[in-house]
N, C-alpha and C positions, 0 to 999 in steps of 0.2 A: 575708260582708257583701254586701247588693245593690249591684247600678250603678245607676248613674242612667241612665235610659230617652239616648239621643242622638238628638235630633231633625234630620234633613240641614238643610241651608242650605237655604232655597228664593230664588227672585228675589223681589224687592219687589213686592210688587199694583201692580198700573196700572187705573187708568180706564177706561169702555168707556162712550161716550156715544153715546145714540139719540135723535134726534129726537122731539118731538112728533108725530102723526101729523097736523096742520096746522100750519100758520105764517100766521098771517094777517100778521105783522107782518114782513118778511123782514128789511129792517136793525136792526130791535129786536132778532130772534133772532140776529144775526151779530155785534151786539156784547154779549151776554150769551156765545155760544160763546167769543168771541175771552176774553173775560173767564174762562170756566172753563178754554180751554186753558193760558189764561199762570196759572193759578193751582194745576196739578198737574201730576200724569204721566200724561197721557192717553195711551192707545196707539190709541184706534180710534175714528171718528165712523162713526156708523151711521145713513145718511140714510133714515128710513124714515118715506113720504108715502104709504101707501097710497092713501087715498081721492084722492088729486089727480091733477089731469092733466095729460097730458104735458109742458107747456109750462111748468106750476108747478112741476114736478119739475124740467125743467130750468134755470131763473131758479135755485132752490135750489142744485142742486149749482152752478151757474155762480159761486153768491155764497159759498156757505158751502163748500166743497170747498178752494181756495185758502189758505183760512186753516187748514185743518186741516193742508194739507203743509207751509204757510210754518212749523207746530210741528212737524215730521216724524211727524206722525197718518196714520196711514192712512184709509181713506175706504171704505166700504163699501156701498152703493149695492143698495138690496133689488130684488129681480125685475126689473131693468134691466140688464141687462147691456151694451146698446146703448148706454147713457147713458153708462156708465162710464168713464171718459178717465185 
């Protein structure tokens, strides 16, 4: 008689949210994030602003960064490593 195949347990999927590559709206986008984090299990926000300058990158993570920890989100911050806090 065959067995039936046993598939391991795995962990649950989590979330992996990346920025738009603009934000023209910043508190519009901070409360849409706050919105998707209290609405799953997100593991990772992923700030990624390519085309903007430095001072938009940092306004963003200054605004949107905050609420991803106050969800115990990690925060990942592309080719700035300086920025990163």
């Amino acid at each position: 008689m065959a067995r039936e195949p046993r598939i391991p347990d795995r962990p649950p999927c989590r979330l992996y949210l990346i920025t738009p590559p603009a934000v023209t709206d910043l508190e519009a986008f901070a409360a849409l994030l706050e919105a998707a984090l209290s609405a799953g299990d997100v593991a990772a926000l992923q700030i990624r602003l390519k085309p903007a300058d430095e001072e938009t990158i940092r306004r963003a993570v200054a605004r949107l960064a905050p609420n991803a920890r106050a969800h115990e989100v990690a925060v990942i911050l592309n080719d700035r490593p300086d920025l990163a806090k």
